[in-house]
N, C-alpha and C positions, 0 to 999 in steps of 0.2 A: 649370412643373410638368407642364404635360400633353405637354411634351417629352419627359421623362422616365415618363412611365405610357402614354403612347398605343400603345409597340410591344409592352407586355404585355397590351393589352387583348386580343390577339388569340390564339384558344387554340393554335395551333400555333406562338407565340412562348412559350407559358408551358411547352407541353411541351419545348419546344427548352431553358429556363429550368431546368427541374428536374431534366432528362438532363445538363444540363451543369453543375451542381452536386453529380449524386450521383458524374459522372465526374470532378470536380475534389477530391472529400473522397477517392475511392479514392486518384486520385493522389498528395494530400499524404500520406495514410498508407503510401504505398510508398514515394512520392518520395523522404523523410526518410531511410528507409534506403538509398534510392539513391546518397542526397547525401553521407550519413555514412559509409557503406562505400569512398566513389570510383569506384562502377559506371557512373558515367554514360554512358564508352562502349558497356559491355556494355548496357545497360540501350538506349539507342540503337539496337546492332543485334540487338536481340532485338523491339527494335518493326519493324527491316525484314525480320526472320528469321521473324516469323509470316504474313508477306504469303502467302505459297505455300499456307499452311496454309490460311490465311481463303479466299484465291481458289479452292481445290479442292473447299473444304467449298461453296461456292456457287454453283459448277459441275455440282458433282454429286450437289447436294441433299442435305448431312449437317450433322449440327451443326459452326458456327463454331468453338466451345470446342474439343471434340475435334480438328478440322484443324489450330488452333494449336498447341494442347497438341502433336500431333505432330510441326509442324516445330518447337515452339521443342528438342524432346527432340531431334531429328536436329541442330538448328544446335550443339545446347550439346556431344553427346555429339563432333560434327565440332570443336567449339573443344578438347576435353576429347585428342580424338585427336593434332592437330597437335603441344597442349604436351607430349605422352606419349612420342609416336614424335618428335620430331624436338629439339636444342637452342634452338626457335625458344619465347620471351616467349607467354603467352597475346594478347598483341593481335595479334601477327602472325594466329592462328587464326581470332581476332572479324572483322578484318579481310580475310578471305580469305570467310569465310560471310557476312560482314555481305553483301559485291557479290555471292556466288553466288546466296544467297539472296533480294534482292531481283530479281537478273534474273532467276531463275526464277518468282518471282512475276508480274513483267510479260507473261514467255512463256506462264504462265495464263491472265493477262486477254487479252493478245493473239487467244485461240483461242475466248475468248467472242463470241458474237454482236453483243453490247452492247459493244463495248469499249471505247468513250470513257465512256459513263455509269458503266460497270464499275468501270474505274480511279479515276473521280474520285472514286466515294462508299467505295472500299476505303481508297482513300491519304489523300483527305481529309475525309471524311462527306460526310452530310446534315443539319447541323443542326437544320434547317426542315421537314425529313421525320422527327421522331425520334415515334415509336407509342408507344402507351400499353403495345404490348409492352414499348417498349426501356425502357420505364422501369422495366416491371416488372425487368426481368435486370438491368438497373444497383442497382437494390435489393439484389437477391441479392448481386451481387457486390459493393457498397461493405459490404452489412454481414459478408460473408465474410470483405472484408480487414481489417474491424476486429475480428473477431472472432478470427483467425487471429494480428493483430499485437498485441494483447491477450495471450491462448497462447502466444506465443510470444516474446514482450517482453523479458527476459531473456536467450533464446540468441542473438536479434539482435541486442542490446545488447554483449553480451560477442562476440559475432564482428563487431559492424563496426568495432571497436577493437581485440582481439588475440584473431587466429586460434589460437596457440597456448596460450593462457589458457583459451579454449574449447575444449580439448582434453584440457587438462589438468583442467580440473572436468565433464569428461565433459558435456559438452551437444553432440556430435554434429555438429561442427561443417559436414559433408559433406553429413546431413540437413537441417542449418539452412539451408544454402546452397542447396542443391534446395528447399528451400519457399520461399524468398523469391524465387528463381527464378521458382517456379511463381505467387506474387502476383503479380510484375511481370508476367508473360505473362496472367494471370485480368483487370488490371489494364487492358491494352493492349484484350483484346479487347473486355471488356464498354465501353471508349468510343471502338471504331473507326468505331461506326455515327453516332454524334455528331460528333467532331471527327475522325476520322479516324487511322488508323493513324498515319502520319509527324507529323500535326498533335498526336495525346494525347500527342508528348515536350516538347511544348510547357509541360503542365499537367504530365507528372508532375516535371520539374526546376527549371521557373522558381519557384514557388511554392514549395517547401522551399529552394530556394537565396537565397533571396531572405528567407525566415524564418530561415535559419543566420547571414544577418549581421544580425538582429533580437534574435534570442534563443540561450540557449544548451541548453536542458533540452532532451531529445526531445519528450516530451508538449505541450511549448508550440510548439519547432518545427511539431510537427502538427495543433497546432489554428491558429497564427498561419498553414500554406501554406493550408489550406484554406478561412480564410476570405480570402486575397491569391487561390486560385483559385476561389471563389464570386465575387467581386467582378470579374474578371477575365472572368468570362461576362457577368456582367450589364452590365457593360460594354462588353466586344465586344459581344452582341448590343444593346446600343440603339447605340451606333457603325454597326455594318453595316445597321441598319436605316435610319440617317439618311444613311449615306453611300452607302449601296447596294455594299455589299464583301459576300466571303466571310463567314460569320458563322465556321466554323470556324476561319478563318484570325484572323481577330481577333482570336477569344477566346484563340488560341496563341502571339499574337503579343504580346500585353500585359503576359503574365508577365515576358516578356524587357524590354521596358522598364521596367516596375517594378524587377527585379534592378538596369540599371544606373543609375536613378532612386536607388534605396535606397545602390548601391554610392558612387555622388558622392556621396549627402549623408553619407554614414558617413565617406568619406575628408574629405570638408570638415570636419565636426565634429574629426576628430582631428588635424587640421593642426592648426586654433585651439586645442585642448588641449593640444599640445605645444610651440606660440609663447607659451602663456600659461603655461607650469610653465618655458618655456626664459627666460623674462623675468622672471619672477619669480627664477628662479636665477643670471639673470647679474643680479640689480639688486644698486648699490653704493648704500647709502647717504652 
């Protein structure tokens, strides 16, 4: 037992603990629609589309939130350009911003002084360093997106299923898209400082993807990723405490083996359900 309590006894493991809990519930409450819309590329590189944002804001002393906010607005309105002006698929677009946008974010850090502590706590946190600020702003921000996802429950509902449905009952479907946009970037940034930009896509897809082959309702999808990514932290971090690893990196790594953990034992159960209805069917008496 004291394996398991000894790395919480310690208060900058409990605030690492509670940072990484309120940034795993934002997550599953976006994630879901992440998972259910089919954003997960976009959704991807709108977590490397903010690097620039984040690294300018901290270069030159402005709020984080606003830096992202403006590159994710440049990356989406540049993806929004490509499909406009040319016959080319929106991923070609994502695609083309996804790599501009995160090398210009490296070309940031590059120019900072700090440039290896720079990059490592942009891209991947500080777990072990998370403040009683950040906790504060993870606050704000998980109860924003549940408040927002709440409000707005129905348009997202009806747009991550048919675009044209939502269109036609007038819910705005271009508005709804831009707000859920704007969670997933509110979502990214309030827990870059925890688990890190590239590492929060860790928490916001394995944990809803992993609840989508559990259940099928949204509401339960959302409670079931958040507590696979609550669980997920507190298990990276007493992992990386015993093993001496990344703590961010663990915690983003687990979700992914729980998905394919979940994924064999679903396909296993459903092999034997259909050797036991195929046997049943072929039996002669």
């Amino acid at each position: 037992m004291e394996w398991l309590t000894e790395p919480f006894e310690l208060a900058f493991q409990q605030r690492a603990m509670l940072g990484g809990a309120l940034a795993a519930i934002a997550g599953a409450v976006v994630g879901t629609w992440v998972v259910i819309r089919g954003m997960t590329f976009l959704g991807d590189a709108l977590i490397h589309g903010v690097i620039p944002g984040i690294t300018l804001a901290i270069l030159l002393d402005f709020n984080v939130f606003i830096g992202a906010a403006l590159a994710a607005a440049v990356m989406i309105a540049g993806i929004n350009l490509v499909h406009r002006q040319t016959v080319f698929s929106e991923d070609t677009g994502i695609g083309l911003l996804f790599v501009g946008m995160l090398g210009l974010g490296v070309i940031f850090i590059s120019r900072a002084p700090s440039y290896g502590g720079g990059i490592a706590a942009i891209l991947f946190g500080d777990t072990l360093g998370v403040q009683t600020s950040d906790i504060q702003v993870l606050m704000v921000v998980t109860g924003l997106v549940i408040l927002v996802s709440i409000l707005f429950y129905r348009p997202f509902l009806v747009l991550s299923f048919n675009e044209t449905k939502a269109t036609l009952l007038g819910l705005h479907p271009s508005f709804t898209n831009a707000a859920l946009l704007a969670l997933v970037t509110l979502s990214i940034v309030g827990s870059y400082r925890t688990v890190g930009t590239l590492l929060a896509f860790g928490l916001l897809v394995g944990p809803p993807a992993t609840a989508a082959l559990l259940v099928r309702r949204v509401p339960a999808m959302m409670v079931t990723s958040a507590v696979i990514g609550i669980f997920s932290v507190a298990a990276g971090l007493l992992v990386s405490y015993h093993a001496n690893t990344s703590g961010s990196a663990t915690m983003a790594i687990l979700p992914v083996v729980l998905f394919f953990l979940v994924l064999a034992a679903t396909s296993l159960r459903e092999k034997i359900a259909s050797s036991r209805v195929g046997g049943v069917a072929g039996y002669t008496p």
